[in-house]
PyMOL Python script that loads the backbone (N, CA, C, O; Angstrom):
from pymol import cmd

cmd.read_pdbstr("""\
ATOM      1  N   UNK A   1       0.827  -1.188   0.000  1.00  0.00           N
ATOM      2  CA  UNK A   1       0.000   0.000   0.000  1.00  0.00           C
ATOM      3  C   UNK A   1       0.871   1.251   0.000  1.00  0.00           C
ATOM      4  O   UNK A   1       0.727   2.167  -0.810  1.00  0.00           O
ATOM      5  N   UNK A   2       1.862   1.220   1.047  1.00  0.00           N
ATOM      6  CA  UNK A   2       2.582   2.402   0.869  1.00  0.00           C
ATOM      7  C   UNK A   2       3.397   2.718  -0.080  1.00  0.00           C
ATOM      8  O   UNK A   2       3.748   3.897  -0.103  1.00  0.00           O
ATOM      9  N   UNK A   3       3.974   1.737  -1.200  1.00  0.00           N
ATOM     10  CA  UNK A   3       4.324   1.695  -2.498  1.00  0.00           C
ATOM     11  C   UNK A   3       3.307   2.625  -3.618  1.00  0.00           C
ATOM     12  O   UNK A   3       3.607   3.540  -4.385  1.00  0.00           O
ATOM     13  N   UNK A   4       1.861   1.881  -3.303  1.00  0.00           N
ATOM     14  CA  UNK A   4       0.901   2.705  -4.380  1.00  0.00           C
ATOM     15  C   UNK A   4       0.693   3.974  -3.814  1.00  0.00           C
ATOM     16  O   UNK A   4       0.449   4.866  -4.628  1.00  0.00           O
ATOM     17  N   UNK A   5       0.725   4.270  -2.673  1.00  0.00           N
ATOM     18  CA  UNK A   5       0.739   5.663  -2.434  1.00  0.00           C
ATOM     19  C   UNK A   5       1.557   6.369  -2.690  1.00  0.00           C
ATOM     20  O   UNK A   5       1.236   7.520  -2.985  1.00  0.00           O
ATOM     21  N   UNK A   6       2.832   6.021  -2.687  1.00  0.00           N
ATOM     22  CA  UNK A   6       4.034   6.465  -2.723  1.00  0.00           C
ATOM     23  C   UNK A   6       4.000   7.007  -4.206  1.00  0.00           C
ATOM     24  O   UNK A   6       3.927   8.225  -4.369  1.00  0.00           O
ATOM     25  N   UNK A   7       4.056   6.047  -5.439  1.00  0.00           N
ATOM     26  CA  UNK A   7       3.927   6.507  -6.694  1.00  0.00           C
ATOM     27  C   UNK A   7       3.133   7.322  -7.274  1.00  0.00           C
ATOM     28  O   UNK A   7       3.309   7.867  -8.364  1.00  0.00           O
ATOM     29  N   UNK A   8       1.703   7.488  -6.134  1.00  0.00           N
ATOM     30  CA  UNK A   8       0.830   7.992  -6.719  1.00  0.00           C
ATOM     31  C   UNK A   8       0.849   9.844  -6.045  1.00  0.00           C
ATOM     32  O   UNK A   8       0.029  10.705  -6.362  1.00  0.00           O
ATOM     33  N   UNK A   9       1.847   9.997  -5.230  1.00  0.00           N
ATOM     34  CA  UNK A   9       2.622  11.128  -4.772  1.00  0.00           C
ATOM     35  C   UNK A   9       1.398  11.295  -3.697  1.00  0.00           C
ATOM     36  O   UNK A   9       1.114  12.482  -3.537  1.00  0.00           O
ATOM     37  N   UNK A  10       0.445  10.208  -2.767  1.00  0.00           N
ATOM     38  CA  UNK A  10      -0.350  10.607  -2.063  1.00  0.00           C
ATOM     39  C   UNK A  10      -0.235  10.281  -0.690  1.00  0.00           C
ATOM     40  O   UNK A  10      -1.236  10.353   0.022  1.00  0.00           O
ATOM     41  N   UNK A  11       1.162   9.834  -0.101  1.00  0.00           N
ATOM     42  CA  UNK A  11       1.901   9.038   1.219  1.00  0.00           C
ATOM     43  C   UNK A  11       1.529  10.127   2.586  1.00  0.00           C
ATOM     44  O   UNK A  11       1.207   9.980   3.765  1.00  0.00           O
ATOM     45  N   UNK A  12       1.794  11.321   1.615  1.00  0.00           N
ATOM     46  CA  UNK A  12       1.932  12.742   2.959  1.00  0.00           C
ATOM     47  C   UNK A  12       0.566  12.861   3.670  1.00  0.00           C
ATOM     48  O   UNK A  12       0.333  13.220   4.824  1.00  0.00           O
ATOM     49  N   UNK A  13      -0.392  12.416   2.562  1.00  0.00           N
ATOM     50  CA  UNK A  13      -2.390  12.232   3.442  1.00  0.00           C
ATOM     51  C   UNK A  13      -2.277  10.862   4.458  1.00  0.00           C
ATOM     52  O   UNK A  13      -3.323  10.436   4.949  1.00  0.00           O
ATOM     53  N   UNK A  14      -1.435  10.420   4.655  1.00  0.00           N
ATOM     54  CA  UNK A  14      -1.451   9.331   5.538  1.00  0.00           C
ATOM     55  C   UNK A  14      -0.565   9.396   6.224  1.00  0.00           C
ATOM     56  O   UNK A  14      -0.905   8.746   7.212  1.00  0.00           O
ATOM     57  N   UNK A  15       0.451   9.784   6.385  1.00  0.00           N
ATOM     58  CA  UNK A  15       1.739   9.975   7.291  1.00  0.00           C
ATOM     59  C   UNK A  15       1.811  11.381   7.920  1.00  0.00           C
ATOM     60  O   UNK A  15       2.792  11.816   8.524  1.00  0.00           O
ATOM     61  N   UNK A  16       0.925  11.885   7.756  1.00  0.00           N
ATOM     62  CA  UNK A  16       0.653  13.060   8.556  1.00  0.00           C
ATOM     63  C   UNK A  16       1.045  14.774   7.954  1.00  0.00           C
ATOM     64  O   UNK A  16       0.685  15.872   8.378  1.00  0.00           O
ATOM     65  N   UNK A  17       2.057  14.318   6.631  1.00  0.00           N
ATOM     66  CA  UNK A  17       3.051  15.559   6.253  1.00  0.00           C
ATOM     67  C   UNK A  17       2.248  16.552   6.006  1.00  0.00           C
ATOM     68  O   UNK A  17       2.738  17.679   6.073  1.00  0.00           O
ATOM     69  N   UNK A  18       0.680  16.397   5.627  1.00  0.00           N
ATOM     70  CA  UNK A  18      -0.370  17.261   4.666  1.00  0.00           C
ATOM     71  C   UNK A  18      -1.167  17.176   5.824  1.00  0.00           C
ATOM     72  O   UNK A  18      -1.375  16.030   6.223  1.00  0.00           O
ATOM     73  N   UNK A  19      -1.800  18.355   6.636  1.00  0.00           N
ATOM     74  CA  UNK A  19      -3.130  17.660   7.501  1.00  0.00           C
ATOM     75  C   UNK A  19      -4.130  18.869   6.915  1.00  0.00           C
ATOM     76  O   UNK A  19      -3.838  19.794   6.158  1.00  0.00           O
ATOM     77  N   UNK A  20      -4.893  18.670   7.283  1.00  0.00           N
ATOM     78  CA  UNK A  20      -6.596  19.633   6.587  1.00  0.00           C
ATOM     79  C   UNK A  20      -6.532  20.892   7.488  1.00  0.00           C
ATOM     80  O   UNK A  20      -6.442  20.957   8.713  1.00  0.00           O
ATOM     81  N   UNK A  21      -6.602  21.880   6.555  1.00  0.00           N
ATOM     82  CA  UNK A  21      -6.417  23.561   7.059  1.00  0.00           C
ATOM     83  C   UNK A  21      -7.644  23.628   6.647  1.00  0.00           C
ATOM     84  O   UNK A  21      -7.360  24.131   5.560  1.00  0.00           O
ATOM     85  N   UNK A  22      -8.701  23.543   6.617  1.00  0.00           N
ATOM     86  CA  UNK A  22      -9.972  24.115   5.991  1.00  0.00           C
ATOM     87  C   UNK A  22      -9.978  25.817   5.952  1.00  0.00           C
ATOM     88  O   UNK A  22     -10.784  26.440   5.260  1.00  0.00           O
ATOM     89  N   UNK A  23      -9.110  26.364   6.672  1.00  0.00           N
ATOM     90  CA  UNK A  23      -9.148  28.335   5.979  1.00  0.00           C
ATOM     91  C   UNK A  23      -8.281  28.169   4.982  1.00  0.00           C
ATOM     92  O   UNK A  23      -8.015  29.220   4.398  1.00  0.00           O
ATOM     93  N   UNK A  24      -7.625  26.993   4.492  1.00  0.00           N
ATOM     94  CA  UNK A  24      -6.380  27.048   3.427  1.00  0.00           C
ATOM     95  C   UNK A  24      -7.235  27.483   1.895  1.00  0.00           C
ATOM     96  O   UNK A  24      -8.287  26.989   1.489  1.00  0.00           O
ATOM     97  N   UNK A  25      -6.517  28.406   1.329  1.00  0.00           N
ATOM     98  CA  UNK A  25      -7.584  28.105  -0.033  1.00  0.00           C
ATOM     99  C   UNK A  25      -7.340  26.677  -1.080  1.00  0.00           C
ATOM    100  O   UNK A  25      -7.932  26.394  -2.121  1.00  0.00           O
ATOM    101  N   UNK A  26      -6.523  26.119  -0.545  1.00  0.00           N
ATOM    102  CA  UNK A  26      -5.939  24.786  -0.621  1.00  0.00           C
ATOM    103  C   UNK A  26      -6.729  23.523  -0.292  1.00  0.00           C
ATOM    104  O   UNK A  26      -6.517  22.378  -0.690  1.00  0.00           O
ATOM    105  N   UNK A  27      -7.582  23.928   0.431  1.00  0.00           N
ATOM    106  CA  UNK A  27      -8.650  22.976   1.288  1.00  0.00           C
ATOM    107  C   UNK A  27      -9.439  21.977   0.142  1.00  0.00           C
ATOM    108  O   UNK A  27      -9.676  20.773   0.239  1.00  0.00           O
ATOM    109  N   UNK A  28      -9.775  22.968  -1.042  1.00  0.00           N
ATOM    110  CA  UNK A  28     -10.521  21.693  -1.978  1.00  0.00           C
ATOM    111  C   UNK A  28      -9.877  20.821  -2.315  1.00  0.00           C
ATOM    112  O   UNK A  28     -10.301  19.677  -2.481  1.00  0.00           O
ATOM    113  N   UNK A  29      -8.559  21.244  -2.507  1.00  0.00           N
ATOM    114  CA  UNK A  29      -7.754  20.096  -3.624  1.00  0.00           C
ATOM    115  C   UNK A  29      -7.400  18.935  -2.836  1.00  0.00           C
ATOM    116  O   UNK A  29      -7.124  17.808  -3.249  1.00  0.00           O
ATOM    117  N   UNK A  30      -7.469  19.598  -0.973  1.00  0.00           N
ATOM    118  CA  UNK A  30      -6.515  18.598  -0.343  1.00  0.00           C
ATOM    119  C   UNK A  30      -7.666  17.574   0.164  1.00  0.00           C
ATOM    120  O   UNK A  30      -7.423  16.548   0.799  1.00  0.00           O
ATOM    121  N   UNK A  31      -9.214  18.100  -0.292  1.00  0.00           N
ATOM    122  CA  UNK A  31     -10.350  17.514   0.278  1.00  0.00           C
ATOM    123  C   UNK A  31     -10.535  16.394  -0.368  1.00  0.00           C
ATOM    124  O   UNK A  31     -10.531  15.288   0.171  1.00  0.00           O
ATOM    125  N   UNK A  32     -10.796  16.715  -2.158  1.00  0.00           N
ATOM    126  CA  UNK A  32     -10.623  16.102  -2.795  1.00  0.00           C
ATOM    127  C   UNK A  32      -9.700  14.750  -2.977  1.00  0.00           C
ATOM    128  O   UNK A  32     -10.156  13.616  -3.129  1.00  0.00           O
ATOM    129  N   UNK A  33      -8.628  15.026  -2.940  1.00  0.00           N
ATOM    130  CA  UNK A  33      -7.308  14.138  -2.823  1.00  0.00           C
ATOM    131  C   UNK A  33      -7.422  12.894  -1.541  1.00  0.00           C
ATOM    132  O   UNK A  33      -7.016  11.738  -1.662  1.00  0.00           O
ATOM    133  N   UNK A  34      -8.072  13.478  -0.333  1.00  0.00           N
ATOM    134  CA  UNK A  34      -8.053  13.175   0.561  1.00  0.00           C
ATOM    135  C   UNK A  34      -9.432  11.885   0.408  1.00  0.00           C
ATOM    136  O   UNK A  34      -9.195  10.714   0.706  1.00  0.00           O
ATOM    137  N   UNK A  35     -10.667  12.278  -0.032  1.00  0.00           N
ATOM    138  CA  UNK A  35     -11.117  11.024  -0.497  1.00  0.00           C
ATOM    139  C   UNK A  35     -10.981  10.245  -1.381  1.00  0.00           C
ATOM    140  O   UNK A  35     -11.372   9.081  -1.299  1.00  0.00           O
ATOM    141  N   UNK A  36     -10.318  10.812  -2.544  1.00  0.00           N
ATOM    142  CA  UNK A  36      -9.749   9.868  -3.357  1.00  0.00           C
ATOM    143  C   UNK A  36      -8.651   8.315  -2.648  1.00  0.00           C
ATOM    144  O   UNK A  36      -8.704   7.154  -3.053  1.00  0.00           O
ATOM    145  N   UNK A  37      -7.749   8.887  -1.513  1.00  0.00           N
ATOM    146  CA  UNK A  37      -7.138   8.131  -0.586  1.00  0.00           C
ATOM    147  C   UNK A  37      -8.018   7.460  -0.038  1.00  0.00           C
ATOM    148  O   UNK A  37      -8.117   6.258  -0.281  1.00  0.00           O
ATOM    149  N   UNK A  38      -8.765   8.032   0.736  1.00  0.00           N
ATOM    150  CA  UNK A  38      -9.882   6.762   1.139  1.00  0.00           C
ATOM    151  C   UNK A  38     -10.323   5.752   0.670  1.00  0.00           C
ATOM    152  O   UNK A  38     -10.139   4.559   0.915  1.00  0.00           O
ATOM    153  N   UNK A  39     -10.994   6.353  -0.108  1.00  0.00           N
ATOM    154  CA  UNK A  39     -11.490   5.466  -1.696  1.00  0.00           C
ATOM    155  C   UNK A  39     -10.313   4.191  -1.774  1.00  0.00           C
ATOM    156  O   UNK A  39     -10.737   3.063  -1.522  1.00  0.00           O
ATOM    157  N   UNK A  40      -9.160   4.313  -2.044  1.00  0.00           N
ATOM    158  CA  UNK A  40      -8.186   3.733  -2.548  1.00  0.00           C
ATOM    159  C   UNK A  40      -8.379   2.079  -1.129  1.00  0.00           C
ATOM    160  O   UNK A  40      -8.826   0.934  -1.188  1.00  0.00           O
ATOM    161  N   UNK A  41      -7.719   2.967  -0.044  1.00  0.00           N
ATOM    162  CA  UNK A  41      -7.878   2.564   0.986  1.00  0.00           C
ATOM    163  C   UNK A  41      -8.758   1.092   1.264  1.00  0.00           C
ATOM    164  O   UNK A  41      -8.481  -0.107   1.311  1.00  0.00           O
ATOM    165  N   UNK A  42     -10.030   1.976   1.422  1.00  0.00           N
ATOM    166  CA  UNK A  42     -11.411   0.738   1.879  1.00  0.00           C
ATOM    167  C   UNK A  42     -10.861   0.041   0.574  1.00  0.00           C
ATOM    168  O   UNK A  42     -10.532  -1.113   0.848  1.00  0.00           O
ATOM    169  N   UNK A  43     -10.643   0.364  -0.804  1.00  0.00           N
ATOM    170  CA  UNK A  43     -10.572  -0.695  -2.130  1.00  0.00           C
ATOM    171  C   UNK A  43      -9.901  -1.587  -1.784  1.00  0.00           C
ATOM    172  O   UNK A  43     -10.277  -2.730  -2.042  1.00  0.00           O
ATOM    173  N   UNK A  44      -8.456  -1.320  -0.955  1.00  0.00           N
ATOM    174  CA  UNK A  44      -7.878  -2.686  -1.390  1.00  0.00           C
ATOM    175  C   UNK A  44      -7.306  -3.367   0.170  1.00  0.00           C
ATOM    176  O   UNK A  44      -6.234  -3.831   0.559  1.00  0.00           O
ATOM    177  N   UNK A  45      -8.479  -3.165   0.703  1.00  0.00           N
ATOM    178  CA  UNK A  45      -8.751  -4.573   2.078  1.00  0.00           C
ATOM    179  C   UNK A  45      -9.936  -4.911   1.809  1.00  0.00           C
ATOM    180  O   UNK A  45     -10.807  -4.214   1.289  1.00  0.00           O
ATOM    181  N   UNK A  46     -10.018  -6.328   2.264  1.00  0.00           N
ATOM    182  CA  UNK A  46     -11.387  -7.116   2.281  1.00  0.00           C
ATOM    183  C   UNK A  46     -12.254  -6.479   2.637  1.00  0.00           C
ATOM    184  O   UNK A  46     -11.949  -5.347   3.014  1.00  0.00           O
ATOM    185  N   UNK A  47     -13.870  -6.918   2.698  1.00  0.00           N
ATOM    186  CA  UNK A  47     -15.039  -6.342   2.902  1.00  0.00           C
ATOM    187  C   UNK A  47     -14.718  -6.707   4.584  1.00  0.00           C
ATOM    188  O   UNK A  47     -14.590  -5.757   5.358  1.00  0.00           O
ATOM    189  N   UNK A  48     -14.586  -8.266   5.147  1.00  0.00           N
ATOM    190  CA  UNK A  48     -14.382  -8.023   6.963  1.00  0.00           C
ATOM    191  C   UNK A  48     -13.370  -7.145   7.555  1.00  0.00           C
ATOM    192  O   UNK A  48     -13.345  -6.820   8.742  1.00  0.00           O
ATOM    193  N   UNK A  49     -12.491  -6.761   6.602  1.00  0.00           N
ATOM    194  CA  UNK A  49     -11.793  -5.510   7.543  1.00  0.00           C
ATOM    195  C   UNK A  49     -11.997  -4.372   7.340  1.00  0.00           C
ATOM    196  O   UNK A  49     -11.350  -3.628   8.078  1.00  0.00           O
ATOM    197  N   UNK A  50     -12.845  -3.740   6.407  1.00  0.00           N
ATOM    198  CA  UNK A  50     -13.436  -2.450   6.172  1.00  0.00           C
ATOM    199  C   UNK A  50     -14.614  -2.485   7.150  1.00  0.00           C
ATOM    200  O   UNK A  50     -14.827  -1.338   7.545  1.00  0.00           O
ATOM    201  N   UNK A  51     -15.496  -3.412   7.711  1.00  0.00           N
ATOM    202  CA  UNK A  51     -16.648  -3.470   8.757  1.00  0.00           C
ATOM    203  C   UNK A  51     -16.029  -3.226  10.197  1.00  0.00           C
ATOM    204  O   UNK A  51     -16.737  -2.762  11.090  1.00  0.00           O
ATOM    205  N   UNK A  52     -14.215  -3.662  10.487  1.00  0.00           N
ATOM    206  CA  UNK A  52     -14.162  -3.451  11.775  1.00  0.00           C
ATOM    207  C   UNK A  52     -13.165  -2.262  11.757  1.00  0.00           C
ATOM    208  O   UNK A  52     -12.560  -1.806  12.727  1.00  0.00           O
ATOM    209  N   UNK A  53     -13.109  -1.838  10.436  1.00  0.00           N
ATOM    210  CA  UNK A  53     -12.199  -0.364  10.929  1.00  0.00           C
ATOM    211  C   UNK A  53     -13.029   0.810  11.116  1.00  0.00           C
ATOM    212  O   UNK A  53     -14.179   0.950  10.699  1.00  0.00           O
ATOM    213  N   UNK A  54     -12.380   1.594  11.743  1.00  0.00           N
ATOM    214  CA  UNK A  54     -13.013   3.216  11.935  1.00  0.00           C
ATOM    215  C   UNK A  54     -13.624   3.445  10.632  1.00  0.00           C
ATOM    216  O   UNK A  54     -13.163   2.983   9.589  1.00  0.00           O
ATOM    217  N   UNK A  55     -14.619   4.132  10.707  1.00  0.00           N
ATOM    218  CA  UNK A  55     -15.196   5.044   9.199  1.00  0.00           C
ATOM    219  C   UNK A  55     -14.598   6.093   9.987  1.00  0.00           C
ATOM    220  O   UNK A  55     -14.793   6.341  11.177  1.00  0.00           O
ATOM    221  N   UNK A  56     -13.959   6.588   9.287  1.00  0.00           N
ATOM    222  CA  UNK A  56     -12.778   7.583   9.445  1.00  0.00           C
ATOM    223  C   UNK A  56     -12.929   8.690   7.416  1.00  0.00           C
ATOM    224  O   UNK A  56     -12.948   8.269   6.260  1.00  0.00           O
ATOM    225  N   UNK A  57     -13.000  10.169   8.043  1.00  0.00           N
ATOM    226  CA  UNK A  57     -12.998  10.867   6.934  1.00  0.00           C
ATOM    227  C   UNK A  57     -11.811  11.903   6.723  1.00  0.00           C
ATOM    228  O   UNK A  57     -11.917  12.944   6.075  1.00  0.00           O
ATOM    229  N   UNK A  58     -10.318  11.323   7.565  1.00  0.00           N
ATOM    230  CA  UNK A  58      -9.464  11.533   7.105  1.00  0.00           C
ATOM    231  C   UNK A  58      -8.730  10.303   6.729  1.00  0.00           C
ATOM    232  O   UNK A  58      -8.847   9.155   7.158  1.00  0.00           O
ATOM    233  N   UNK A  59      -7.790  10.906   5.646  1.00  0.00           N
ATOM    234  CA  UNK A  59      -7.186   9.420   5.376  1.00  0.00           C
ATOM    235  C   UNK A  59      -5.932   8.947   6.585  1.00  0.00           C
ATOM    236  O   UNK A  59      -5.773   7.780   6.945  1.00  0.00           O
ATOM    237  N   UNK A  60      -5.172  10.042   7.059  1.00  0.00           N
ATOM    238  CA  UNK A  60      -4.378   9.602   8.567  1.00  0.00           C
ATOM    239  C   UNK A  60      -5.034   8.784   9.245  1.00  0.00           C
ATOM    240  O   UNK A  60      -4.601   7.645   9.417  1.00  0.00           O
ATOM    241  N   UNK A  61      -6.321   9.232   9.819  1.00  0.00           N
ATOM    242  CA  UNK A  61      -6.998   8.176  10.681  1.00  0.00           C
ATOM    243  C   UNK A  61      -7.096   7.064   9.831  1.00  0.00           C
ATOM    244  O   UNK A  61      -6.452   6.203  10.431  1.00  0.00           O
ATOM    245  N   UNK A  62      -7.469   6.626   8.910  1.00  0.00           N
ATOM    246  CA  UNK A  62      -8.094   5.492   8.614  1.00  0.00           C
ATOM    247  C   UNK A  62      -6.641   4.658   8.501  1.00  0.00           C
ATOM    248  O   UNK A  62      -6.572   3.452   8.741  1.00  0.00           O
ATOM    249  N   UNK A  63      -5.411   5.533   8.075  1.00  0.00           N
ATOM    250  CA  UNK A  63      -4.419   4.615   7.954  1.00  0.00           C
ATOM    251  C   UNK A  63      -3.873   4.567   9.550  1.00  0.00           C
ATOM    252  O   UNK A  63      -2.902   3.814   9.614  1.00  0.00           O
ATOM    253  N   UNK A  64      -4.179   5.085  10.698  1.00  0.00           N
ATOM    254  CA  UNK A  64      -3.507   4.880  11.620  1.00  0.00           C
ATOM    255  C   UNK A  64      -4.660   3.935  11.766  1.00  0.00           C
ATOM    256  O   UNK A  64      -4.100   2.942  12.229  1.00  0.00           O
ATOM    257  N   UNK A  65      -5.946   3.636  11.651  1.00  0.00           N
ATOM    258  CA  UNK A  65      -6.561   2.747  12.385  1.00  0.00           C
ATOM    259  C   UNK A  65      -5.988   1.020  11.966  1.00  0.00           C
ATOM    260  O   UNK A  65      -6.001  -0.067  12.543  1.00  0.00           O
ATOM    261  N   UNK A  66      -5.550   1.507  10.734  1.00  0.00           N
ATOM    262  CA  UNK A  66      -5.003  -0.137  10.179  1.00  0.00           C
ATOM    263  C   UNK A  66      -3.891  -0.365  10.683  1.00  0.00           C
ATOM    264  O   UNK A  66      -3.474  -1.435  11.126  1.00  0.00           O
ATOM    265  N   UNK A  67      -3.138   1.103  10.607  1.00  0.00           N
ATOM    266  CA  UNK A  67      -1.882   0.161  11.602  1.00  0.00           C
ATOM    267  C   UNK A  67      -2.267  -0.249  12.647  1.00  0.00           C
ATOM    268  O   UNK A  67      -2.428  -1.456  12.823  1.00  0.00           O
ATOM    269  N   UNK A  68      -2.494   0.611  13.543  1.00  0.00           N
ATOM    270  CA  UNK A  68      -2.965  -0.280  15.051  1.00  0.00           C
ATOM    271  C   UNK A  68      -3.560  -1.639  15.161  1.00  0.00           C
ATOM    272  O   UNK A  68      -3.276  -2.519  15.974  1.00  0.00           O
ATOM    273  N   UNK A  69      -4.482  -1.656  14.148  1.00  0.00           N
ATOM    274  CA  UNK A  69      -4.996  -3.098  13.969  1.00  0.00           C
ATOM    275  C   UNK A  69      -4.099  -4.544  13.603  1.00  0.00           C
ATOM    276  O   UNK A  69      -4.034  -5.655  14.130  1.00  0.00           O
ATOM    277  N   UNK A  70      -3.535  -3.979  12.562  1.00  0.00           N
ATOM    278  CA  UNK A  70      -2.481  -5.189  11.936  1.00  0.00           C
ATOM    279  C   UNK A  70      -1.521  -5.135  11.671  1.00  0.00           C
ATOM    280  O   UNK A  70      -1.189  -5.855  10.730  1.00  0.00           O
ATOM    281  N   UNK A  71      -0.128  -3.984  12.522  1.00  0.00           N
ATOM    282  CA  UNK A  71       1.456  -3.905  12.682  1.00  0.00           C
ATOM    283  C   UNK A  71       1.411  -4.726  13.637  1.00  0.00           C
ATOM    284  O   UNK A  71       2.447  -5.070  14.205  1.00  0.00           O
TER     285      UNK A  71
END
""", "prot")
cmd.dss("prot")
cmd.show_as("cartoon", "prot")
cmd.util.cbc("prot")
cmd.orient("prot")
């Protein structure tokens, strides 16, 4: 996962480097981007581990909830 993020230049919405300024005028693109990560996310774990993770509407959380779960 962190490979396809990595290539897809979208690692910093999950590792914390980018976090949501909503006064940013930056805010759409990073909103945008930011469910696109999600999206990605729930896609490529099973349907039983998308039922016991956080619904989470940042992508940090949702990737810290997987680590915690399965590092």
């Amino acid at each position: 996962m962190v490979l396809a993020l990595l290539v897809k230049n979208k690692l910093p919405l999950v590792d914390g480097s980018i976090s949501p300024l909503t006064l940013n005028p930056l805010f759409t693109a990073w909103s945008r981007t930011n469910n696109v990560v999600i999206s990605w996310l729930y896609n490529s774990v099973s349907k039983e581990i998308v039922g016991n993770i956080l619904f989470a509407t940042i992508a940090r959380e949702f990737w810290e909830d997987l680590k915690t779960h399965f590092s």
